[in-house]
C-alpha positions as CSV (number, residue, x, y, z in Angstrom):
1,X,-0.1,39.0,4.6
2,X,1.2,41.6,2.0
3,X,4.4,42.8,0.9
4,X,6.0,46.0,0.8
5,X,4.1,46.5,-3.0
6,X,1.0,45.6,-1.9
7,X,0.5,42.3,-3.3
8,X,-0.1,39.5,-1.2
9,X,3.1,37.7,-0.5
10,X,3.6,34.1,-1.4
11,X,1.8,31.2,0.3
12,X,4.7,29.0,0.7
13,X,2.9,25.9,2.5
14,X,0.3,26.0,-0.6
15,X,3.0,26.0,-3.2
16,X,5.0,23.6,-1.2
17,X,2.0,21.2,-1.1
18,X,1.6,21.5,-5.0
19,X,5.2,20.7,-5.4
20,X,5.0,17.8,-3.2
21,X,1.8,16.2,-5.0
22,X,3.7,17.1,-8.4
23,X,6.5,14.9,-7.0
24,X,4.2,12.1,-6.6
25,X,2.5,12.3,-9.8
26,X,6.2,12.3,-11.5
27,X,7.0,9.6,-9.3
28,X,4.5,7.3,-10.0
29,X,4.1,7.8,-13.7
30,X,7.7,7.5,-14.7
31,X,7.8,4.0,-12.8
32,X,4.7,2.5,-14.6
33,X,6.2,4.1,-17.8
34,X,10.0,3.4,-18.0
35,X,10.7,1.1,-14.8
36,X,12.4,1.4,-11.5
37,X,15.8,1.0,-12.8
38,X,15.8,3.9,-15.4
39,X,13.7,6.2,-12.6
40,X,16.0,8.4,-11.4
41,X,15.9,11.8,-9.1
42,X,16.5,14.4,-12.2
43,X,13.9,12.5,-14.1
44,X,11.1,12.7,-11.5
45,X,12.4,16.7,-10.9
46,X,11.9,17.3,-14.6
47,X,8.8,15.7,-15.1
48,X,6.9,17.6,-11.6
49,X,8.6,21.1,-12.5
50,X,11.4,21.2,-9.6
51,X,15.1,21.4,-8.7
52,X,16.7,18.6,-7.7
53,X,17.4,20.2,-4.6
54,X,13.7,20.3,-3.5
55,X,13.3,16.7,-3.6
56,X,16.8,15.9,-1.8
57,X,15.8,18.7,1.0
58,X,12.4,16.4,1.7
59,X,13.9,12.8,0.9
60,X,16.6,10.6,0.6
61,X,16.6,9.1,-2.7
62,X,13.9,7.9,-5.2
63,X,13.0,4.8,-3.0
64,X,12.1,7.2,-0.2
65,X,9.8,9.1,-3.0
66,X,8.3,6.2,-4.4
67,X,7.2,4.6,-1.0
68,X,5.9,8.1,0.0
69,X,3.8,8.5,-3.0
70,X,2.4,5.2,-3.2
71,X,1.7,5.7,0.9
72,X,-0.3,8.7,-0.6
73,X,-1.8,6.7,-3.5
74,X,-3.4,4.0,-1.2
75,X,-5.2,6.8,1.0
76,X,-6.2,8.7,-2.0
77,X,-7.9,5.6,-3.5
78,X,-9.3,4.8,-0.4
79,X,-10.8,8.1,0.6
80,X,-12.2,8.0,-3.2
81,X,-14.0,5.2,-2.7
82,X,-15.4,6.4,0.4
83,X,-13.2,4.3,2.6
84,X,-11.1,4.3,5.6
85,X,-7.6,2.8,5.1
86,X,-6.2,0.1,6.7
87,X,-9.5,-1.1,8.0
88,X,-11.0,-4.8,8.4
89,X,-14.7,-4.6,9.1
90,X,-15.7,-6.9,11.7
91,X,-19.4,-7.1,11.1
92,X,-19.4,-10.8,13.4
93,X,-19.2,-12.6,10.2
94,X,-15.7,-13.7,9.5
95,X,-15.2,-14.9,6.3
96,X,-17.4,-12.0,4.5
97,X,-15.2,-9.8,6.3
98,X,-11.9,-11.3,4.6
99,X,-13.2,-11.7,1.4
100,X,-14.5,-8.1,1.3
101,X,-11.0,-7.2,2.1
102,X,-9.1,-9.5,-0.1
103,X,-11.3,-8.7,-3.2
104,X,-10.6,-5.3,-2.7
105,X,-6.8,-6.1,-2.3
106,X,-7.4,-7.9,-6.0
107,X,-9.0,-5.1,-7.1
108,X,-5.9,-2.8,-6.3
109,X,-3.5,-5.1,-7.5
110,X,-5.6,-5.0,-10.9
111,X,-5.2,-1.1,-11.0
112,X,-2.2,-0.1,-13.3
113,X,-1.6,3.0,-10.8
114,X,-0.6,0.6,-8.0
115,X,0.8,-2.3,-9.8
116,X,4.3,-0.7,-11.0
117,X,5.0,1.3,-7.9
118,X,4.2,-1.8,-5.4
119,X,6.4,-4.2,-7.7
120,X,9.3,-1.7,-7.6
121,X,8.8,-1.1,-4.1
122,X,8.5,-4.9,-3.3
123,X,11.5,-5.9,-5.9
124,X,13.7,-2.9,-4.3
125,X,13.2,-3.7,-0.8
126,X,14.9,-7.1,-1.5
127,X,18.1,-5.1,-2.2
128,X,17.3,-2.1,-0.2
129,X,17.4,-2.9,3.5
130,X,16.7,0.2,4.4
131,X,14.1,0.3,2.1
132,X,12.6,-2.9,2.9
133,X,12.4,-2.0,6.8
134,X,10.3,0.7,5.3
135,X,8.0,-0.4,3.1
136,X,7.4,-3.3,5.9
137,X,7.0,-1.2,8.8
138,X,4.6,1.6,6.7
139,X,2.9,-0.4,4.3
140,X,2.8,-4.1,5.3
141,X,2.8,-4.3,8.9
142,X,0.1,-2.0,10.0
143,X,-2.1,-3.7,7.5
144,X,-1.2,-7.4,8.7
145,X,-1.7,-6.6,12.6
146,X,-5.4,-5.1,11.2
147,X,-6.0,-9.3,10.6
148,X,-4.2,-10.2,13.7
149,X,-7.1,-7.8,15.4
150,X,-9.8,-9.5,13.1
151,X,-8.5,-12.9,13.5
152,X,-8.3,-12.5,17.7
153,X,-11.9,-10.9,17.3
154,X,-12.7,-14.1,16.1
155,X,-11.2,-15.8,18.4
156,X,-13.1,-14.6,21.2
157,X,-16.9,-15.0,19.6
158,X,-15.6,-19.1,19.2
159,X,-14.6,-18.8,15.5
160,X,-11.3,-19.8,15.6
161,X,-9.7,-21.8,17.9
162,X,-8.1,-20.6,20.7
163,X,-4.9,-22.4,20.1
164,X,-3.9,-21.1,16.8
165,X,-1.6,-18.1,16.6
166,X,-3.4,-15.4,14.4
167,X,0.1,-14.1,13.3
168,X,0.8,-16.8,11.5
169,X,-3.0,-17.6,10.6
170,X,-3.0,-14.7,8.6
171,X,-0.5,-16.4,6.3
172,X,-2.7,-19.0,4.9
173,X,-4.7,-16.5,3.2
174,X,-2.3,-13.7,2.8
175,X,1.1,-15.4,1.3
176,X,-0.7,-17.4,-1.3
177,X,-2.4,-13.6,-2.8
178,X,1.2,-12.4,-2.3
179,X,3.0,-15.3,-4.2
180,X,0.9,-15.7,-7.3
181,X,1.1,-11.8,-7.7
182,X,4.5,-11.5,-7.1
183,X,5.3,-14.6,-9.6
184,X,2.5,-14.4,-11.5
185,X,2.0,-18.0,-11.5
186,X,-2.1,-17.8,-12.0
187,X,-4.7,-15.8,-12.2
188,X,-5.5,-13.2,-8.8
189,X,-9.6,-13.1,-9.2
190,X,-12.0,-12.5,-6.5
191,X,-13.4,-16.3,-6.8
192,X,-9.4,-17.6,-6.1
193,X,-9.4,-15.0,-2.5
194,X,-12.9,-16.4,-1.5
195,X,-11.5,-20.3,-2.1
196,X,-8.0,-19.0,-0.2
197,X,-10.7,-17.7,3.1
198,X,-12.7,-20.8,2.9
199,X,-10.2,-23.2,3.1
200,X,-7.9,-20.9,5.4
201,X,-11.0,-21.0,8.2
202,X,-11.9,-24.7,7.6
203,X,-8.4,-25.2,8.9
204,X,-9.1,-22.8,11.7
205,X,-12.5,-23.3,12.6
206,X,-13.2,-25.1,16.4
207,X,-13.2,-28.8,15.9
């Protein structure tokens, strides 16, 4: 398409994709630089090269930015590395297929891009209920039910027993990861998410 002049007119969906992904960016780097707290809308609008009014025309408030961006971060990183996101292999082989997740869980949680943003996000949603529902229902939920599916996989080929819930199976190895992180009361290493699977599926393993 051309304008009256003869010059092509604006491509408004590229330059609104530009300013989204400069939104990110701005996003993301002033929480891992000055906090959540001092974050603020102007701040992030400033720093991608945008009015205010463009970020309050596609969200609500900085929370709503954050949990977008970091939503975009994870596939990013994924498709980077050639992954799929939000998948659990389930090569027949249980426990390689948890650990292969949960070191690359540690491995994420070791990247400064994601550590800031997921603290903020997890610290907010304490406060936020709104935000909380979020980040719970986008980010934590869809990635839990994948080890419900893995865990009832399981289940069927006789490696786990058929009594135990895999809802709350999930737990043994997932809330101990979450808690040291969160509290940082040791050291998160791909040798202490092997130990968490190993005794997690001794516990769950047919008698």
């Amino acid at each position: 398409m051309v304008t009256q002049s003869g010059k092509p007119a604006p491509d408004t969906a590229r330059r609104s994709e530009r300013s989204r992904r400069a939104i990110y960016d701005a996003a993301l780097g002033l929480v891992a630089e000055a906090g959540y707290p001092k974050t603020t809308v102007e701040g992030i609008a400033a720093r991608a090269g945008v009015g205010k009014q463009t970020i309050y025309r596609w969200w609500g408030s900085k929370a709503d930015v954050l949990l977008e961006a970091f939503l975009d971060l994870s596939e990013q990183a994924a498709a980077d590395a050639g992954q799929v996101p939000y998948v659990i292999p389930d090569t027949g082989d249980l426990a390689a297929d948890l650990k292969l997740v949960l070191r690359l869980t540690v491995d994420q949680m070791a990247d400064a891009r994601f550590d800031a943003p997921s603290r903020a996000l997890a610290a907010e949603g304490l406060v936020n209920e709104q935000l909380g529902r979020e980040f719970v229902a986008k980010l934590l939920e869809p990635q839990l039910q994948l080890y419900v599916t893995r865990l009832r996989s399981a289940q069927h080929a006789g490696q786990v027993r058929a009594d135990v819930d895999p809802r709350i199976a999930l737990e043994l190895f997932v809330s101990p990861l979450a808690q040291r992180w969160l509290q940082h009361t040791g050291p998160i290493t791909h040798e202490y998410t092997d130990t968490l699977v190993d005794y997690a599926l001794f516990g769950l393993a047919p008698r």
